[in-house]
C-alpha positions as CSV (number, residue, x, y, z in Angstrom):
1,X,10.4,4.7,22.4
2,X,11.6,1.6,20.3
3,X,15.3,2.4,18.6
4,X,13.7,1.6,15.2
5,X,10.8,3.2,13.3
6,X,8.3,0.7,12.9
7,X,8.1,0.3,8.8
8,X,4.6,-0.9,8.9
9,X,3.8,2.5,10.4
10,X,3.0,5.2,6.8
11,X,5.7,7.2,8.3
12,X,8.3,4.2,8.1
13,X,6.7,3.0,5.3
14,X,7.4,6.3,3.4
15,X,10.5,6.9,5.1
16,X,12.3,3.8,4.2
17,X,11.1,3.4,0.7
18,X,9.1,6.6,-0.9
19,X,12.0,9.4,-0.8
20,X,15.1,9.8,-3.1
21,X,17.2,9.6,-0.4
22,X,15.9,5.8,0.2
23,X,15.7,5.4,-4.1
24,X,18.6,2.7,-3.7
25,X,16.2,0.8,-0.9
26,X,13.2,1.0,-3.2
27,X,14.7,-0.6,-6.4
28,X,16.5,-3.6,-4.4
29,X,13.0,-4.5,-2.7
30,X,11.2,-4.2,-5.5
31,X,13.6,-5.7,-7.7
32,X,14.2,-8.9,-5.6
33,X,10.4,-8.8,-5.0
34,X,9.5,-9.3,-8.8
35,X,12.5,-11.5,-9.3
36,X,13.9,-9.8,-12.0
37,X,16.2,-6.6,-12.2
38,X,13.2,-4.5,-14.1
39,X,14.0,-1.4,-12.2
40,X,17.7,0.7,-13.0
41,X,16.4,4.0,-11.8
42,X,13.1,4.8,-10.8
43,X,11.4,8.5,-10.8
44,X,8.7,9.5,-7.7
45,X,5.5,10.2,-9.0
46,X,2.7,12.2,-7.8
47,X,1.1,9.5,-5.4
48,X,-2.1,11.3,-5.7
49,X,-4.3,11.0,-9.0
50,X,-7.9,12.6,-9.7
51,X,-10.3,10.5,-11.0
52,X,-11.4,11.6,-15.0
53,X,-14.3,13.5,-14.0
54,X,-14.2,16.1,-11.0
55,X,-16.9,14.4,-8.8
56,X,-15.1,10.8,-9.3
57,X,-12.6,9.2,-6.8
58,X,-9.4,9.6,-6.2
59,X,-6.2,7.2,-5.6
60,X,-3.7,7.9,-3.1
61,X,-0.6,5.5,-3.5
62,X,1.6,4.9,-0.8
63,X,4.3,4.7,-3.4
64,X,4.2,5.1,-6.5
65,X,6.9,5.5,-9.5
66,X,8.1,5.0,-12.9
67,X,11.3,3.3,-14.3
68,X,13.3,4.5,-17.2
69,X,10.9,2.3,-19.6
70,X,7.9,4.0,-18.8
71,X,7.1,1.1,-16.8
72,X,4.7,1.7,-13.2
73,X,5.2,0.3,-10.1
74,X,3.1,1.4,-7.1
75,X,4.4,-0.3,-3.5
76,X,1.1,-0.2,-0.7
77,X,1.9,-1.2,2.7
78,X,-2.0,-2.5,4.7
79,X,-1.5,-2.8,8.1
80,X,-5.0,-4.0,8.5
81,X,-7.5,-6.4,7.0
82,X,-9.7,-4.5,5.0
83,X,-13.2,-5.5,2.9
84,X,-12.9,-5.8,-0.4
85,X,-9.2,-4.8,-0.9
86,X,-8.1,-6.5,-3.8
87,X,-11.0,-4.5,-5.9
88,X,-9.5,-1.3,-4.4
89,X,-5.8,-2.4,-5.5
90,X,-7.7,-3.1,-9.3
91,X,-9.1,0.2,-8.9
92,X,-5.9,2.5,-8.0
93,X,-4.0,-0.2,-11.0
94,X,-7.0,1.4,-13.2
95,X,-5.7,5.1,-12.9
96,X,-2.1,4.1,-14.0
97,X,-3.2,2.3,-16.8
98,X,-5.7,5.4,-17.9
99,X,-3.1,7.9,-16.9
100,X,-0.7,6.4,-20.0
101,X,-3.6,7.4,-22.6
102,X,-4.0,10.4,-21.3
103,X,-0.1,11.5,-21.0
104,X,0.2,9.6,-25.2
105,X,-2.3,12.7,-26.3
106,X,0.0,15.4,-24.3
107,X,2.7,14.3,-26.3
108,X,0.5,14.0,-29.4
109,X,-0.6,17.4,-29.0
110,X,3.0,18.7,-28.4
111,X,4.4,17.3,-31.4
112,X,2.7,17.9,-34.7
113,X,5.2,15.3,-36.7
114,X,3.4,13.0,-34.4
115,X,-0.7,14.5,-34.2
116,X,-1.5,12.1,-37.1
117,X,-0.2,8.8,-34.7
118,X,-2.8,7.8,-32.7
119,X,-2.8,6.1,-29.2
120,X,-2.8,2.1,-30.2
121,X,-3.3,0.9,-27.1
122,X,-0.1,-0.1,-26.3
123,X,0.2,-0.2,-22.3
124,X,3.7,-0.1,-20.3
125,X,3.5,-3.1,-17.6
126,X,2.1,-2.0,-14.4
127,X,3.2,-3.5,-11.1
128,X,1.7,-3.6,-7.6
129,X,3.0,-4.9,-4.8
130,X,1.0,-5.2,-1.6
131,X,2.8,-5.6,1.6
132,X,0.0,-6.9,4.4
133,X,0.7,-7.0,8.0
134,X,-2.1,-9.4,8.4
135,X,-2.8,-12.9,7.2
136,X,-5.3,-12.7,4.0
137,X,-6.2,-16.5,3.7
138,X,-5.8,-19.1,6.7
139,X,-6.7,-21.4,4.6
140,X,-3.3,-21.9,3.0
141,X,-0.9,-21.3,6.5
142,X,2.4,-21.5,3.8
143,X,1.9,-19.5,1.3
144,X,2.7,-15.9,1.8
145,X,2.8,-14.7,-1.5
146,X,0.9,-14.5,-4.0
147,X,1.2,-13.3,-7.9
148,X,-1.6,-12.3,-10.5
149,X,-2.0,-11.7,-13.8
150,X,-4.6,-12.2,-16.3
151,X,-4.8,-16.2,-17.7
152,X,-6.2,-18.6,-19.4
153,X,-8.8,-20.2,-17.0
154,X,-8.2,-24.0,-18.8
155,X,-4.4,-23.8,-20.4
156,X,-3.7,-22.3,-16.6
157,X,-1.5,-19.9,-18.7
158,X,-0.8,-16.2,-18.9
159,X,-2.9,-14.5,-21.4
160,X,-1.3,-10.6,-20.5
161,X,1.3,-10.0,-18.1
162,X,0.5,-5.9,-18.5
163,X,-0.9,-5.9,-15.1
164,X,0.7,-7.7,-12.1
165,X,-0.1,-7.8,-8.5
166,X,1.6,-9.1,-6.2
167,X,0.6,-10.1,-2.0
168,X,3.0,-10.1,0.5
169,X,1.2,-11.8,3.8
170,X,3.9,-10.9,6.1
171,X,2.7,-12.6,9.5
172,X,3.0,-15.9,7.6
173,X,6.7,-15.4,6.7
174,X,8.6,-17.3,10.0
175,X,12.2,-18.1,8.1
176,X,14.7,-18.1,10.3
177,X,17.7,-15.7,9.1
178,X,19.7,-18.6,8.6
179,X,17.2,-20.4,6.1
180,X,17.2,-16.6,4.3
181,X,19.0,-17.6,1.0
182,X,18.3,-14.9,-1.2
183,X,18.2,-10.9,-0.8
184,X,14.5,-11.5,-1.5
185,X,13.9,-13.2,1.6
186,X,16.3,-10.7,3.9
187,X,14.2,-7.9,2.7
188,X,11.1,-10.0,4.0
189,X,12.6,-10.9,7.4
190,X,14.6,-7.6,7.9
191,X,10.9,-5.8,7.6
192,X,9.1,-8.7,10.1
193,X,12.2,-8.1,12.3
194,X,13.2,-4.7,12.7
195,X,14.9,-4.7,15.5
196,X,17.3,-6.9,14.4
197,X,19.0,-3.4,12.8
198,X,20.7,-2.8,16.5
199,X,23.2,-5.5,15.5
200,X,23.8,-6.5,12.0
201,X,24.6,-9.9,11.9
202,X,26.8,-10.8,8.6
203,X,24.2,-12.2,6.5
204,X,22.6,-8.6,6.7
205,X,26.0,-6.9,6.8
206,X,25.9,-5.2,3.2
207,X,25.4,-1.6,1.7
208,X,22.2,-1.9,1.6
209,X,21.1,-3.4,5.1
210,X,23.7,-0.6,6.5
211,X,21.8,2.0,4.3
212,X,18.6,0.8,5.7
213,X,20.2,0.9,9.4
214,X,21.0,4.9,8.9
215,X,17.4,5.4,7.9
216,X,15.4,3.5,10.8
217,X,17.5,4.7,13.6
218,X,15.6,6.9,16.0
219,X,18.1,8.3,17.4
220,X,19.4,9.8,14.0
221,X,15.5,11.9,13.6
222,X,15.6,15.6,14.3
223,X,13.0,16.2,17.0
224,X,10.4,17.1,14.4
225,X,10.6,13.9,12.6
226,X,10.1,12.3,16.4
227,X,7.1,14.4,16.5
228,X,5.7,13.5,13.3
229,X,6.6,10.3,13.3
230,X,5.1,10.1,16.9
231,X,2.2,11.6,16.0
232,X,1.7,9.3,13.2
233,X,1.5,7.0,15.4
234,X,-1.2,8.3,17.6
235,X,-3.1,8.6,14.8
236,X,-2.9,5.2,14.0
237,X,-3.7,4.0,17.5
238,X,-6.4,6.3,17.8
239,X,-7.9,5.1,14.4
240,X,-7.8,1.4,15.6
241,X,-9.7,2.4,18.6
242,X,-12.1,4.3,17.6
243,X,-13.3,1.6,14.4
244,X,-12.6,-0.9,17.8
245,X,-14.8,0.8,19.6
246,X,-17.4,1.8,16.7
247,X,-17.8,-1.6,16.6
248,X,-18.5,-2.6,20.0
249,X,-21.2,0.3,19.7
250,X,-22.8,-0.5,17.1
251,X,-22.9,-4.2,18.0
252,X,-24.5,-2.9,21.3
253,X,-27.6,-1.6,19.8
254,X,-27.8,-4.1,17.3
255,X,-27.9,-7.1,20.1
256,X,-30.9,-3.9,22.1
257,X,-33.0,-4.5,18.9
258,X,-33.1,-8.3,18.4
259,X,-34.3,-8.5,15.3
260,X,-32.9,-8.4,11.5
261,X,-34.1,-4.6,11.4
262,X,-32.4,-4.1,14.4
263,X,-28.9,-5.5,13.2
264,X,-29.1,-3.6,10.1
265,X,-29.3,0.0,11.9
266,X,-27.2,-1.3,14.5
267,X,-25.1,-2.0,11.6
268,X,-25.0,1.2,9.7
269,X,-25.2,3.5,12.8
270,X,-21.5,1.7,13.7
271,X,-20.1,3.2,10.3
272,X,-21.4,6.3,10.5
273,X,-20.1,6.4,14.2
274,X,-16.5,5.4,12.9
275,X,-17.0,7.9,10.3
276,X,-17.7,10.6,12.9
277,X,-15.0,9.5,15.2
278,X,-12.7,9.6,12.2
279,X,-13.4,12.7,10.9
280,X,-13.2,14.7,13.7
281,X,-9.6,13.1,14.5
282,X,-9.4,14.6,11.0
283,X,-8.8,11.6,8.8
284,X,-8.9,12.2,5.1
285,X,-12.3,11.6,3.8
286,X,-11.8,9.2,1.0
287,X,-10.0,7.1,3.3
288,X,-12.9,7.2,5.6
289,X,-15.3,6.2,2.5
290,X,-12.9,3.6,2.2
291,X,-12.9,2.1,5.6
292,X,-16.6,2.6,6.4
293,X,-18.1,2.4,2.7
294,X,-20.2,5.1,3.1
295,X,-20.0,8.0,0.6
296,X,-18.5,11.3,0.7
297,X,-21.9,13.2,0.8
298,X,-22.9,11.2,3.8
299,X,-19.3,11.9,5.4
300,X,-19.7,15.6,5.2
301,X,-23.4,15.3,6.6
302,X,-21.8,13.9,9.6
């Protein structure tokens, strides 16, 4: 076993950053992420929402909290490329902007001195940062990050800053520790390099590289966080290999019908194999709708 939890793992992930314990860790990355101090404190929120309607989707966050302004910042770690992603980040940013509507009326409602003051609109900022362990766009071998907001297509400036998103490609960040200048980019290369922890060298040699050293150690788990975090892993392997092998399937039977039909059955019998395989390892079933893009009626008629 490796001395470190792996924090591209969604036990590390979690671990390092999604627990009061870690709050300390959380604010500095995301405060040295977003290049401002925004964040003082921070309070955990529930990191599963329901959609408005019973029968809609859900989001479930990796982390997600709130800062003494009301201000949202949800933190998603992707270990793997997945199709149309950056809709799926708009879609989990829609449910923290609708959630603010929804929690103005609860307080309306409370308080008649305020029943007569409607909801105006007004919308704290909401943040999302999205750590990938895999390179988004090769066509661009520098840039590793990446920052959106709504703008102006010809003044090339922003028009609202209520939503940001930001993309962290991690493989593409190769600083050396000595070129590390900032806290910013020792948060980067501390996550890329892990196992760097067994020795802190002085430019990591602070409170909170030390905090994050306490946190990551192996050794320091009880034996039932080795087991969970082991068997985290094991589900993570055995997901990879089964969409691996899904795929090899379904290509197989695609290439046995040689024509267009042929690809297109070969094609959707591979998704509803990974689905199968999936489920019965007993994945969640949104994130299975997610992977394969089938839908949850489908899923359960597997």
């Amino acid at each position: 076993m490796n001395k470190f939890i792996n924090p591209f793992s969604d036990y590390g992930w979690k671990k390092i950053f999604g627990s009061e314990v870690s709050k300390d860790l959380i604010i500095s990355f995301l405060n040295e992420v977003l290049q401002h101090e925004v964040i003082v404190d921070i309070t955990f929120r529930n990191v599963e929402m329901l959609g408005v309607k019973q029968d809609q989707r859900r989001a479930i966050f990796d982390i997600f909290c709130e800062n003494e302004k009301g201000e949202v910042f949800i933190c998603e770690m992707q270990k793997s490329r997945q199709k149309y992603f950056s809709d799926r980040v708009l879609y989990y940013a829609s449910f923290a902007i609708q959630q603010q509507s929804m929690i103005a009326k609860e307080k309306q409602d409370k308080d008649s001195e305020t029943i007569r003051k409607r909801w105006n609109y007004h919308i704290s900022k909401v943040y999302i940062v999205c750590v990938l362990n895999y390179i988004m766009d090769v066509s661009l071998p520098e840039k590793y990050r990446w920052d959106i907001v709504r703008m102006d297509r010809e003044l090339k400036v922003p028009f609202s800053e209520t939503l940001n998103e930001i993309y962290l490609e991690m493989p593409k960040f190769v600083l050396p520790l000595q070129a590390c200048d900032t806290l910013y980019k020792k948060w980067l290369y501390v996550l890329n390099n892990i196992e760097i922890m067994e020795r802190l060298p002085e430019e990591l040699n602070n409170q909170i590289f030390r905090k994050l050293k306490s946190i990551v150690e192996v050794e320091r788990m009880t034996p039932d966080q080795r087991l969970e975090y082991e068997l985290s892993l094991s589900v993570e392997r055995d997901l990879l290999a089964a969409i691996d092998t899904s795929f090899e399937d379904g290509l197989e039977k695609g290439v046995e019908k040689g024509k267009i039909e042929g690809k297109a059955e070969g094609k959707a019998e591979e998704q509803r194999q990974i689905a199968a395989n999936l489920k019965k390892q007993g994945v969640h079933i949104e994130i299975i709708s997610q992977c394969t893009g089938l839908s949850i009626e489908e899923i359960n008629g597997l």
